[in-house]
C-alpha positions as CSV (number, residue, x, y, z in Angstrom):
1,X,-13.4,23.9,4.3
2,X,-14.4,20.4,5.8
3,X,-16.4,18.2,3.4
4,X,-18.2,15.0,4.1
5,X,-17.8,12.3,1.1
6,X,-20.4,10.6,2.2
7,X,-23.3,13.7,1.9
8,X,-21.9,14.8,-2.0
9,X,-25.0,14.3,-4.3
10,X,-24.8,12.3,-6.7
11,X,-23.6,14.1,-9.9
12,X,-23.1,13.0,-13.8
13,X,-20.3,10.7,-13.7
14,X,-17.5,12.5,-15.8
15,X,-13.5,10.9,-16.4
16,X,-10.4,12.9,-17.6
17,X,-7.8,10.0,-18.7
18,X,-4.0,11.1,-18.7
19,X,-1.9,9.6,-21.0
20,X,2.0,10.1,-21.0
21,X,3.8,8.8,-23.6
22,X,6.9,9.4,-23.1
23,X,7.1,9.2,-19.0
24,X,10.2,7.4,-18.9
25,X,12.7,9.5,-20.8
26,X,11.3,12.2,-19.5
27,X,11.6,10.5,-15.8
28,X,14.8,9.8,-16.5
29,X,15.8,13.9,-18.5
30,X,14.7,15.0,-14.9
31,X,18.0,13.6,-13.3
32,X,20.3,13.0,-16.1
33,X,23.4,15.8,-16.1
34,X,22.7,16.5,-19.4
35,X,20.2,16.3,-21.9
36,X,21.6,13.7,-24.6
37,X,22.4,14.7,-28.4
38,X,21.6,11.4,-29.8
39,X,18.0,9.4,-30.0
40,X,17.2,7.9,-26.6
41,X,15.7,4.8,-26.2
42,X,15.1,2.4,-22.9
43,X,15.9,-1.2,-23.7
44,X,14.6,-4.3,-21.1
45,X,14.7,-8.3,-21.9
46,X,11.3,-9.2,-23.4
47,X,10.6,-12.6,-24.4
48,X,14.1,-13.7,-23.9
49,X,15.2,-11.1,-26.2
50,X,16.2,-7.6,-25.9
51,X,14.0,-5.3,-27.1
52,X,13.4,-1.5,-27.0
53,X,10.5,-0.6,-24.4
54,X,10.4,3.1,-24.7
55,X,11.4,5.8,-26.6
56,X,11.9,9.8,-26.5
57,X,10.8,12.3,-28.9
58,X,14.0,12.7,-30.7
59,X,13.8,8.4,-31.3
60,X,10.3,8.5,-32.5
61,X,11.1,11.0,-35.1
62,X,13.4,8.6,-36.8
63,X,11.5,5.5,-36.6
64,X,12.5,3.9,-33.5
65,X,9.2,2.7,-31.8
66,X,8.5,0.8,-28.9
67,X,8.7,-3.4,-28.9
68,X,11.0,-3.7,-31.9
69,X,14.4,-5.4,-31.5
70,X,17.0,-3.7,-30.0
71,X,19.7,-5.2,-32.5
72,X,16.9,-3.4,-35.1
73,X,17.3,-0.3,-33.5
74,X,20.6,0.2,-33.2
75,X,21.3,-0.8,-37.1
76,X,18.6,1.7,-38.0
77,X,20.0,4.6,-36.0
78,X,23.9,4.3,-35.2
79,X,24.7,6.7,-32.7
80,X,22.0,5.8,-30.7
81,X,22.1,6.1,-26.6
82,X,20.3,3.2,-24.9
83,X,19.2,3.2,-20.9
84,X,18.4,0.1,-19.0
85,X,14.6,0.0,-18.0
86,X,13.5,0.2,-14.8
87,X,9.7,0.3,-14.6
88,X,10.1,0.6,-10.6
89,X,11.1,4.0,-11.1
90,X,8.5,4.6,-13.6
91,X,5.8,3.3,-11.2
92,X,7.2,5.7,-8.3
93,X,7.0,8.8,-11.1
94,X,3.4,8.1,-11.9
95,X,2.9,7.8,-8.2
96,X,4.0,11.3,-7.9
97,X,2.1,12.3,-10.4
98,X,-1.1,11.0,-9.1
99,X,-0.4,12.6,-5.8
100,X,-0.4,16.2,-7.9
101,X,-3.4,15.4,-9.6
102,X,-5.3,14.9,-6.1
103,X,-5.4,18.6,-6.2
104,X,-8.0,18.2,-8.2
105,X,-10.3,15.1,-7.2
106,X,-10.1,12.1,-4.0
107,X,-10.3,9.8,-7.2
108,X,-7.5,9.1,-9.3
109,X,-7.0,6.0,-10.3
110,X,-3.5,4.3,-11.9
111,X,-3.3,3.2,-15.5
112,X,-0.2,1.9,-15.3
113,X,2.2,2.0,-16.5
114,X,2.1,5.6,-18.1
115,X,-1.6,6.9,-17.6
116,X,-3.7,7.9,-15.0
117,X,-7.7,8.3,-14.9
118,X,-9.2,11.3,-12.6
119,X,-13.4,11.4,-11.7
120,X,-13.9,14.8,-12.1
121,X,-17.5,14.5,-11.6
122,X,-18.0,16.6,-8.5
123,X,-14.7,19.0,-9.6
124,X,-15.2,21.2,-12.8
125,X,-17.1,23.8,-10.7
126,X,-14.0,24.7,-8.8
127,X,-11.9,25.6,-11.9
128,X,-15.0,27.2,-14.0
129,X,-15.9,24.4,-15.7
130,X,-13.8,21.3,-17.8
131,X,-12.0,23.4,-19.9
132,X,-10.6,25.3,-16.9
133,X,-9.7,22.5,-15.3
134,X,-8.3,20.5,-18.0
135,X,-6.1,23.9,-18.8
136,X,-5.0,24.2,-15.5
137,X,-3.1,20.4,-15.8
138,X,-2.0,21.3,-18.9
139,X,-0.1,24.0,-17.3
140,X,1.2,22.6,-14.4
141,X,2.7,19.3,-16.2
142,X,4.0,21.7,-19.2
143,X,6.2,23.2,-16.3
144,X,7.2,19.7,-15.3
145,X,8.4,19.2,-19.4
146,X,6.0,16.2,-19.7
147,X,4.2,15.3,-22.4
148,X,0.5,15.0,-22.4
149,X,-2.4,13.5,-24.2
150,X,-5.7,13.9,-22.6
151,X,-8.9,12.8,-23.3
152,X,-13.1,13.4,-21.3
153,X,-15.3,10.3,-21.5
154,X,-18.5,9.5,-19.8
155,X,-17.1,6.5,-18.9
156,X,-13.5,5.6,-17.4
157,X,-12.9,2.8,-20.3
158,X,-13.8,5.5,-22.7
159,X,-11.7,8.4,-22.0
160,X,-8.8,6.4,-21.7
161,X,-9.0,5.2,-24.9
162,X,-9.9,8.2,-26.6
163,X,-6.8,9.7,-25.2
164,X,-4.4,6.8,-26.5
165,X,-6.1,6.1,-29.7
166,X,-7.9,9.1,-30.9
167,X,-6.0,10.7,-34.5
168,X,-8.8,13.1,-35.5
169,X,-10.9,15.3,-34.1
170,X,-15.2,14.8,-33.7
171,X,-18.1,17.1,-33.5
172,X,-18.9,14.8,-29.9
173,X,-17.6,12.4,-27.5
174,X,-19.8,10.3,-28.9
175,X,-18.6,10.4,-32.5
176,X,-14.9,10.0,-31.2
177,X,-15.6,7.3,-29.6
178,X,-17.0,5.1,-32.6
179,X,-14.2,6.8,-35.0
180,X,-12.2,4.5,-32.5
181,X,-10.4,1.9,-34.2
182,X,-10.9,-1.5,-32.8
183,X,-7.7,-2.0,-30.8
184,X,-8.9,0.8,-28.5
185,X,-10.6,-2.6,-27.0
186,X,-7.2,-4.2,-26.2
187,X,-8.5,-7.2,-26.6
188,X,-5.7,-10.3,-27.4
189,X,-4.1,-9.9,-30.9
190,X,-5.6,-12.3,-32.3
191,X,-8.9,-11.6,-31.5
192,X,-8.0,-7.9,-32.9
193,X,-6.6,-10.1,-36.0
194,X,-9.5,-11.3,-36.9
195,X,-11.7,-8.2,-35.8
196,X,-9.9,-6.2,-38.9
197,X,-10.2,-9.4,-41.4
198,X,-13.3,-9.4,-40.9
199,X,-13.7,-5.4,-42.1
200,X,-14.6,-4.0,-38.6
201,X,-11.6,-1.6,-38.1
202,X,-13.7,1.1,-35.7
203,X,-15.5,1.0,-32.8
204,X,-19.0,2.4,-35.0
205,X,-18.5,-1.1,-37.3
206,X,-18.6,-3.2,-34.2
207,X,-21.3,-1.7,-32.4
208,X,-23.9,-1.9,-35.5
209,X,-23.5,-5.4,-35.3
210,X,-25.7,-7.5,-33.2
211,X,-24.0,-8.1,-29.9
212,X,-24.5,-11.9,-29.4
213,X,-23.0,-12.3,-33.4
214,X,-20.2,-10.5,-31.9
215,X,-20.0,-12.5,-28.5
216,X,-20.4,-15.9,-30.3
217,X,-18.0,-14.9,-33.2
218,X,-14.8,-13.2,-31.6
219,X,-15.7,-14.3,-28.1
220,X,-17.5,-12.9,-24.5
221,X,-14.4,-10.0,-24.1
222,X,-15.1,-8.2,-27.2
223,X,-18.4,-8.1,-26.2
224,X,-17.6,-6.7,-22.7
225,X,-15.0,-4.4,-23.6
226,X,-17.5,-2.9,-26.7
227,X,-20.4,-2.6,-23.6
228,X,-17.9,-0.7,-21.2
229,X,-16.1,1.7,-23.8
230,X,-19.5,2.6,-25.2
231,X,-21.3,3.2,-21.7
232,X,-23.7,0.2,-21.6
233,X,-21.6,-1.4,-19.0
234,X,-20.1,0.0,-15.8
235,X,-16.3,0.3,-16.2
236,X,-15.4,1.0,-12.6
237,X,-12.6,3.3,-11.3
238,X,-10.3,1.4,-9.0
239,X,-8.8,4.9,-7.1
240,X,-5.2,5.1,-5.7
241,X,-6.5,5.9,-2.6
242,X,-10.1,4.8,-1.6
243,X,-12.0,8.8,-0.7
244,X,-11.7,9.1,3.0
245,X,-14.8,9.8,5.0
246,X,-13.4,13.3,6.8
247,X,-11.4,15.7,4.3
248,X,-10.7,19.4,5.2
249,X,-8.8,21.6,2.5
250,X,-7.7,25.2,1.5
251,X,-6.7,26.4,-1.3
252,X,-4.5,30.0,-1.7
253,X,-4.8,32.6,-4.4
254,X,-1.1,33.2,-3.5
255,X,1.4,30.2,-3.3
256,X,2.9,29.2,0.4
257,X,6.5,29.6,0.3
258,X,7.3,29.0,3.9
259,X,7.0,25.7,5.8
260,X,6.0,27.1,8.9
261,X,2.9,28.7,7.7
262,X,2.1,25.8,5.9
263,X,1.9,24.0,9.0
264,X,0.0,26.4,10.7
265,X,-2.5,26.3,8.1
266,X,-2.2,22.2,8.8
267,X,-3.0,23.4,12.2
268,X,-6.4,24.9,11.3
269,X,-7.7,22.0,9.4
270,X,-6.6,19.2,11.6
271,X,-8.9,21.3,14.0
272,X,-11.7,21.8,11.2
273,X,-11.5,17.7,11.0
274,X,-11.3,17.4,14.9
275,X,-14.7,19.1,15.0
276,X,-15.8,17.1,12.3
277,X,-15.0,14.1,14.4
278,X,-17.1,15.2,17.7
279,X,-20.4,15.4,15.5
280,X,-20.2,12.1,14.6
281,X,-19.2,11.0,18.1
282,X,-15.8,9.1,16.4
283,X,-12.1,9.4,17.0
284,X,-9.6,9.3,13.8
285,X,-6.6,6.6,13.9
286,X,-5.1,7.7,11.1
287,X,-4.3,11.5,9.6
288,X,-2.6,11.9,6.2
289,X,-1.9,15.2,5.3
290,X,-1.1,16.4,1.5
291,X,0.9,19.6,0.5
292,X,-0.1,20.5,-3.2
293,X,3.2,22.8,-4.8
294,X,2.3,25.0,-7.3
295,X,4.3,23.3,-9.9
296,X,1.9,20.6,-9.9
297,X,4.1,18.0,-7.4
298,X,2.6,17.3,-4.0
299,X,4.2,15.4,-0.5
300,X,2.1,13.6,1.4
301,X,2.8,12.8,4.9
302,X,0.7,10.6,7.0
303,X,0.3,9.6,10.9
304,X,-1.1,7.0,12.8
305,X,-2.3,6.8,16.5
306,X,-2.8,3.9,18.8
307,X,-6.0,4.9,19.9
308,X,-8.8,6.8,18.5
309,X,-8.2,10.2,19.0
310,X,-10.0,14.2,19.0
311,X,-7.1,15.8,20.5
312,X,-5.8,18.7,18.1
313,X,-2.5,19.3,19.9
314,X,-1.6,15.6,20.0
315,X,-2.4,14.9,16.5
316,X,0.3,18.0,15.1
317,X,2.4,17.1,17.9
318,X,2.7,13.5,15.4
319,X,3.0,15.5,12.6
320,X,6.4,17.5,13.8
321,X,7.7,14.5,14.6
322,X,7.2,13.6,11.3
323,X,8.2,16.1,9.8
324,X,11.3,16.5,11.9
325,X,12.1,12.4,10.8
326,X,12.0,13.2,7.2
327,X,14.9,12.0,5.5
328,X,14.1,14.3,2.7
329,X,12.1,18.2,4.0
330,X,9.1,19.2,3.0
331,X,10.1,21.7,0.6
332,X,7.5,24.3,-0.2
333,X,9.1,24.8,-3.8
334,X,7.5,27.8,-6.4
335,X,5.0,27.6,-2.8
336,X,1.9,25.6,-1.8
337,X,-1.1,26.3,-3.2
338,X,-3.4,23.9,-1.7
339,X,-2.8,21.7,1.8
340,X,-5.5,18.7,2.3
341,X,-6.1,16.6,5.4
342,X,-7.8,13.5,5.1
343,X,-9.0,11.3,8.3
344,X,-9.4,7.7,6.2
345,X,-9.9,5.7,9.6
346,X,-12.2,6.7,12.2
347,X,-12.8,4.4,15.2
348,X,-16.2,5.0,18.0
349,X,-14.4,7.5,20.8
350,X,-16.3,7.0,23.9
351,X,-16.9,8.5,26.9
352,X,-14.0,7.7,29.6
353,X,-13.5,7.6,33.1
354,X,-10.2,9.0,34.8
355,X,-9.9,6.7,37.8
356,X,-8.8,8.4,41.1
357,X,-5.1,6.9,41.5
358,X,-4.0,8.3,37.9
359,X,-4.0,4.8,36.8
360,X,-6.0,5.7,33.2
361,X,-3.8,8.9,32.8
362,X,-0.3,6.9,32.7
363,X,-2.2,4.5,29.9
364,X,-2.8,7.6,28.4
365,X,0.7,9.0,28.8
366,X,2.3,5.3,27.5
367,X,-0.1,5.0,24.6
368,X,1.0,8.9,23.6
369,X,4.9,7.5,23.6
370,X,4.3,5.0,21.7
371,X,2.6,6.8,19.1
372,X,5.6,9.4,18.9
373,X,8.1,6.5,18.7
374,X,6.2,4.6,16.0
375,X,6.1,8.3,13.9
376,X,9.4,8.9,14.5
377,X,10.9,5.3,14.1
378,X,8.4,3.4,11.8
379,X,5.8,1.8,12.1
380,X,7.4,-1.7,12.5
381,X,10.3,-0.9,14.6
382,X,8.0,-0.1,17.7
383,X,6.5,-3.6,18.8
384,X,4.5,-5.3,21.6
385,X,3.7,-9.0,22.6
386,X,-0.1,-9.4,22.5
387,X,-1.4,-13.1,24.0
388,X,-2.2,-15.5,20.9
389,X,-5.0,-18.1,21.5
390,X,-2.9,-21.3,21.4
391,X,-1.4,-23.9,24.3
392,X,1.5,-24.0,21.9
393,X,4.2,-22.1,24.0
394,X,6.4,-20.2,21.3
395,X,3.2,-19.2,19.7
396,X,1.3,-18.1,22.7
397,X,2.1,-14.7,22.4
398,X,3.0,-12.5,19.1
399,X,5.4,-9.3,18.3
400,X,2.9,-7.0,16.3
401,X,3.8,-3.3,15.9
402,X,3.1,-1.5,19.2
403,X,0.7,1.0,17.5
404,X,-1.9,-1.6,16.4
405,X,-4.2,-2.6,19.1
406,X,-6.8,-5.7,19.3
407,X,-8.9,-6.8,21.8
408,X,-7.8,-6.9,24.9
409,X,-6.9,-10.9,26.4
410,X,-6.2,-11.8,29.8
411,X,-2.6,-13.0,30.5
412,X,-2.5,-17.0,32.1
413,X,-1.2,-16.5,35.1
414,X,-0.2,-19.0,37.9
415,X,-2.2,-19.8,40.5
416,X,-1.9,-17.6,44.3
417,X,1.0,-19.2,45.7
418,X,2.1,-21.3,42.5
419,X,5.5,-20.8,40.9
420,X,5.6,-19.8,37.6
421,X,4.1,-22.6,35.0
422,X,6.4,-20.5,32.0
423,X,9.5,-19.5,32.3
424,X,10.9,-16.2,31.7
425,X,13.2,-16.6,29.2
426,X,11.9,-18.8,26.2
427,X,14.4,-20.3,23.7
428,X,13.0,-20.1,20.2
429,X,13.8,-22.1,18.8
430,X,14.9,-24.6,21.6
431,X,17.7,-25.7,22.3
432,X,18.8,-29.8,21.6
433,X,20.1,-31.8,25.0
434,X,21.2,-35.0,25.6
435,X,19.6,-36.3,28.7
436,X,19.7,-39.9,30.8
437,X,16.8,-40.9,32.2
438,X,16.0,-43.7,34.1
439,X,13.3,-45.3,32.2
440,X,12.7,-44.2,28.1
441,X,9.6,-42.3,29.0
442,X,10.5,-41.1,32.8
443,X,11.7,-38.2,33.9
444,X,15.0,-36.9,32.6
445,X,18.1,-38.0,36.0
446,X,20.6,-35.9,34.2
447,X,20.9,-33.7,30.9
448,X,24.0,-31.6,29.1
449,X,23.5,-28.6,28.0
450,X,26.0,-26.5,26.7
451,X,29.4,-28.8,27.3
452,X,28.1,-28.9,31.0
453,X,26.0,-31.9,32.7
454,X,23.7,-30.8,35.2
455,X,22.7,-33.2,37.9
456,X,18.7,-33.1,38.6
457,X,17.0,-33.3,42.5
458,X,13.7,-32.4,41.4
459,X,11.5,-32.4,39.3
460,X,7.7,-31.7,38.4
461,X,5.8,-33.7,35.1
462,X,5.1,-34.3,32.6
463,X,2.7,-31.7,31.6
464,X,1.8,-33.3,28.1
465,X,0.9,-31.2,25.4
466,X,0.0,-32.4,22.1
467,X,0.5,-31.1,18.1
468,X,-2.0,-28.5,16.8
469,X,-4.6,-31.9,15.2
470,X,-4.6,-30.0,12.1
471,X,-0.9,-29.9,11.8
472,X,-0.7,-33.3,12.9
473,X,-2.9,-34.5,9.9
474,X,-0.5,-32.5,7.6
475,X,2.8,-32.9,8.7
476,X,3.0,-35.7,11.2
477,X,3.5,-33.4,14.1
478,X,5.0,-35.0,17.7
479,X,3.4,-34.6,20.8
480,X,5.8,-32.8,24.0
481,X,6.2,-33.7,27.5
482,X,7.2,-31.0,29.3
483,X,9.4,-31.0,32.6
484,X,10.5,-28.1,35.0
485,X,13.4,-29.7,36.6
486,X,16.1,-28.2,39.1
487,X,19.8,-29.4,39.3
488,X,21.9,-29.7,42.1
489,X,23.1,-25.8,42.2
490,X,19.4,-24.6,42.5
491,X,18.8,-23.3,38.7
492,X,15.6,-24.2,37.1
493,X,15.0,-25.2,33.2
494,X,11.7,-26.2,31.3
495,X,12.8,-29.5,29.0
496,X,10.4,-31.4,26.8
497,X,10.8,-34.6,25.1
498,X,9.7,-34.2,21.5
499,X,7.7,-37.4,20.9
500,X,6.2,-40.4,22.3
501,X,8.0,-43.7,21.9
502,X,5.2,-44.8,19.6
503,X,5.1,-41.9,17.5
504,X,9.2,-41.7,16.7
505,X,11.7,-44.6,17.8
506,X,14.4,-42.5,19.4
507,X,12.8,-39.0,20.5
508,X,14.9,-36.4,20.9
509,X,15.2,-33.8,24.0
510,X,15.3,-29.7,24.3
511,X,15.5,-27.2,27.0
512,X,12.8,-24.5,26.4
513,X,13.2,-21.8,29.0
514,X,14.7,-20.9,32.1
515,X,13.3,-19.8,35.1
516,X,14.4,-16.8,37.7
């Protein structure tokens, strides 16, 4: 099934917010040896103090709640076990978990650090409606031992708080939403303060009160955030991954235990998206395939070509040798359930001409080994100089990853007959000499380089080439005569004196480059 974000209609706008409160002991339960006997709590340096950032289920039971004191804690519950807190591993977890819930919607959105917000506007149909779907995560992250509150909103802003604020049920969204108590806003604790002095404690209180009382009283954001959690405002989803313009799916009554038919499957769809691709007359640069496992974790792998590309066999040759790379295997799990293929870059593919030596063919043949080397080595290790538009000489041409490719520029040559004006071998940075020359701004009559002092017979110069003028307003920079000298055994070097006698009193010399 290939689908075309671009032609969905536009539907109601619908938001299922995931909250997790107790993601990072139940991250960390996942690879501990053991489960622990004792309360566990996960203790980082706040406000120059230590103090306990999250709990588990066992510490909340006795009283142990996040942002209190650690010394607190650990007099209120002695045999307590504390962990170090590392949000990085939290933020990689909920990454995970984002990735699984992309079974169910292109837009999910992070609400770091333990929440996530899905648009299931244009998804309910495919599970029989919300309830179905809403069941179906339920069951998937109860096989994952996570806990889970969960909330629908009309708005982004107000299903997420209604899933970490809500304490009692409503006959409608609506209702729950104004049952809210105010700090649903998160507004600044002050503001919050003086919100609940003031006898609004709920969401209802504030709202029957005339807005611009409310703006001029606790300020512009209480005013916002009441507008966006009641619906008068847009509260924009920011998703994890913007929805790509080609997607191609299936789904399986029956789980995929093997890899290999899995990638067949991949097969099929990168051919679905291929065809895709011809009508619309583009070429996709970058393929990103996503294997959904049945116990709600997915693995996404992704590709990236050169060139813009329709060609099925060299796209899933990438893919094997990605696959082949990974450091970790796909591993299929309980079984895949759904595979997606998303194209998120498309480029214009246009008609081309095979010339008659074979000479567009080897591009072709080079730009397919680079693309292979890139999957299989990374996407930085595989690099190529591309000209840079600048007469200074160690910035005239950059190292940018092979697989990225700008408009074309012409190389500066020499003129027919000229020697080289560059040498071949540039020293960056260059390298300091002391030189004698026979006037302070002539030519240089000998220089040492190296402990050795080369005598020079000839010599061509200065070619003059002055500081960037915006660099020389802001640092002062010197201007460089250049020399390409030889010395007595017949060796060639580029020197340059850095500065003019009236710009620095005792300028200083450096050999650039060599020559063949």
């Amino acid at each position: 099934m290939t689908k075309n974000a671009s032609d969905q209609p536009l539907k109601k706008q619908r938001y299922l917010a995931l909250f997790f409160p107790l993601l990072p002991a139940e991250r960390w339960l996942r690879t501990a040896p053991k489960r622990p006997d004792a309360p566990l709590i996960f203790a980082a340096k706040q406000r120059g103090a230590m103090r306990v950032a999250s709990v588990d289920a066992a510490a909340l039971a006795v009283g142990l709640r996040p942002g209190m004191p650690l010394a607190d804690a650990r007099a209120q519950v002695g045999n307590v076990i504390v962990v170090p807190h590392d949000p990085v591993l939290d933020q990689d977890w909920l990454d995970r978990l984002a990735q699984g819930c992309a079974r169910y919607t292109p837009l999910v959105a992070l609400d770091a650090p333990d929440g996530l917000i899905l648009d299931i506007a244009g998804a309910v149909h495919l599970f029989g409606g919300e309830a179905g779907l809403v069941a179906d995560i339920e069951m998937r992250l109860a096989r994952l031992d996570i806990t889970l509150r969960h909330a629908l909103g009309p708005t982004a802003d107000a299903a997420r708080a209604l899933a970490r604020y809500q304490t009692r049920p409503a006959p409608d969204e609506a209702q729950a939403i104004r049952r809210l108590p105010v700090a649903a806003l998160e507004l600044e604790a002050e503001a919050t303060t003086a919100l609940v002095r003031a006898g609004l404690k709920t969401i209802g209180d504030l709202a029957s009160r005339p807005m611009a009382n409310i703006a001029a009283r606790f300020g512009a954001d209480a005013a916002t955030a009441l507008h966006r959690i009641l619906g008068d405002a847009p509260s924009p989803l920011d998703p994890r991954i913007a929805p790509p313009p080609v997607i191609a799916e299936r789904r399986f009554a029956e789980p995929l235990g093997s890899t290999v038919h899995a990638t067949k499957i991949l097969a099929e769809l990168v051919g679905e998206a291929i065809e895709d691709l011809r009508k619309r007359g583009k070429g996709g640069r970058h393929f990103r395939a996503t294997f959904f496992r049945s116990d709600g974790l997915a693995r996404a792998i992704a590709i990236e070509t050169g060139h813009p590309t329709r060609d099925t066999s060299l796209v899933m040759r990438l893919f094997a040798e990605r696959m082949d790379s990974l450091r970790d295997p796909l591993d299929p799990g309980f079984g895949f359930d759904m595979i997606r293929l998303a194209v998120p870059r498309l480029e214009t593919l246009g008609a081309s001409q095979l010339r008659l030596e074979g000479g567009a063919v080897r591009e072709a043949e080079a730009d397919e080994l680079v693309d292979r080397l890139t999957v299989r080595l990374g996407r930085g290790r595989v690099r190529r100089l591309r000209p840079a538009d600048t007469h200074i000489p160690e910035q005239a041409q950059l190292e940018l990853p092979a697989i990225e490719a700008p408009a074309p520029q012409p190389w500066q040559g020499p003129e027919p007959g000229e020697p080289p004006t560059r040498p071949f071998h540039l020293f960056d940075p260059p390298q300091p000499i002391e030189v004698i020359a026979e006037v302070p701004d002539g030519p240089p009559h000998h220089f040492r380089w190296r402990r050795a002092t080369h005598a020079v017979r000839r010599y061509e110069g200065p070619e003059r080439i002055a500081a960037e003028w915006w660099r020389r307003r802001d640092n002062g920079g010197l201007t460089r005569d250049y020399y390409r000298v030889e010395d007595a055994q017949g060796r060639r070097f580029w020197l340059f004196r850095h500065g003019l006698y009236d710009e620095k009193p005792d300028p200083r010399w450096y050999i650039h480059g060599v020559f063949a």
